[in-house]
C-alpha positions as CSV (number, residue, x, y, z in Angstrom):
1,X,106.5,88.4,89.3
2,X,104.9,90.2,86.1
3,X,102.7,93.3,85.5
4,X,99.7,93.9,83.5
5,X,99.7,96.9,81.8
6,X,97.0,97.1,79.2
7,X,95.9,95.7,76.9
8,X,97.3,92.5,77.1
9,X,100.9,93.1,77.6
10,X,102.5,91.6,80.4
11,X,106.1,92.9,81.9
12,X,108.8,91.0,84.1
13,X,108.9,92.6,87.2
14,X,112.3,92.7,87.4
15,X,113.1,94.0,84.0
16,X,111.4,97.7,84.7
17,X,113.7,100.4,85.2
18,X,111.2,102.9,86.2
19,X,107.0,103.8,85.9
20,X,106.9,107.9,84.9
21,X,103.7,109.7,85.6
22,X,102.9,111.1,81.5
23,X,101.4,114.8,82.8
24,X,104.5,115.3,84.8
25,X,107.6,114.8,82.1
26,X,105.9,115.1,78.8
27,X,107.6,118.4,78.5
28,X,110.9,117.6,79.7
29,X,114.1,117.1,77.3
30,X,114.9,113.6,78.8
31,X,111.1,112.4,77.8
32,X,111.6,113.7,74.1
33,X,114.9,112.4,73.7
34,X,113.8,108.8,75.5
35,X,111.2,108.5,73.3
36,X,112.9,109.5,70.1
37,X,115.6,107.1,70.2
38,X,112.5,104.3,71.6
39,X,110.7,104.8,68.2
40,X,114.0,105.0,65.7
41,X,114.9,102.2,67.0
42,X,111.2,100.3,67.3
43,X,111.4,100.1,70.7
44,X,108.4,102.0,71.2
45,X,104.9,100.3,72.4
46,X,101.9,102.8,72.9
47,X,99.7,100.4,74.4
48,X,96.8,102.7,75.5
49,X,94.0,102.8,73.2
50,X,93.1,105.3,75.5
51,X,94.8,108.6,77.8
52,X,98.2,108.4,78.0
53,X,98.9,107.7,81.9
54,X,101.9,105.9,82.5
55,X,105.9,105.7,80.4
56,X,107.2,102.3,81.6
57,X,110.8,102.1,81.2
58,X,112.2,98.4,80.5
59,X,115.5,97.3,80.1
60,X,114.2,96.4,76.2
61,X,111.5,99.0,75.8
62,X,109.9,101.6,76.3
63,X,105.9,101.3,77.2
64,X,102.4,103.7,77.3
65,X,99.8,102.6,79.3
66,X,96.5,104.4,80.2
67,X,96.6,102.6,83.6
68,X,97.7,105.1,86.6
69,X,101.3,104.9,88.2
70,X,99.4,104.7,91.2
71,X,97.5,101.6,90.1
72,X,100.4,99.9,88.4
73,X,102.4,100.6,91.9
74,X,100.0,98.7,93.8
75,X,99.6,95.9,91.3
76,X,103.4,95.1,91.6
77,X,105.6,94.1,94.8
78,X,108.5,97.3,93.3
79,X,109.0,99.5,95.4
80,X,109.7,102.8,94.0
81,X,110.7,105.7,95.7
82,X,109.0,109.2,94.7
83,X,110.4,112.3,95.0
């Protein structure tokens, strides 16, 4: 199965590692470092032409989408489990 995002951009299902809630690790050392090694590397897709919502880790890249983690969670058959 596959996921809209935004904007056009369609993921494999199977190929997300994990869909992170922006507000809640923006701050947090992981985040920065993900993301700076995701643009050195031009691995880096801000697809939200809008508020930053939603990191989507791939196995390939990394993602921005200004679609909710709630609404991309009911869009796909994942099941991730919150803490």
């Amino acid at each position: 199965m596959y996921l809209h995002i935004c904007n056009d951009i369609i993921l494999k299902e199977k190929k997300i590692i994990g869909l992170f809630n922006i507000s809640t690790i923006k701050d947090t050392t992981e985040y920065v470092n993900i993301r700076q090694i995701l643009e050195k590397n031009n691995k880096w897709v801000n697809a939200s032409n809008q508020e930053e919502k939603t990191f989507i880790l791939t196995e390939e890249k990394g993602y921005i989408s200004n679609i909710s983690v709630s609404t991309l969670e009911k869009r796909t058959k994942l099941n991730f489990k919150r803490k």
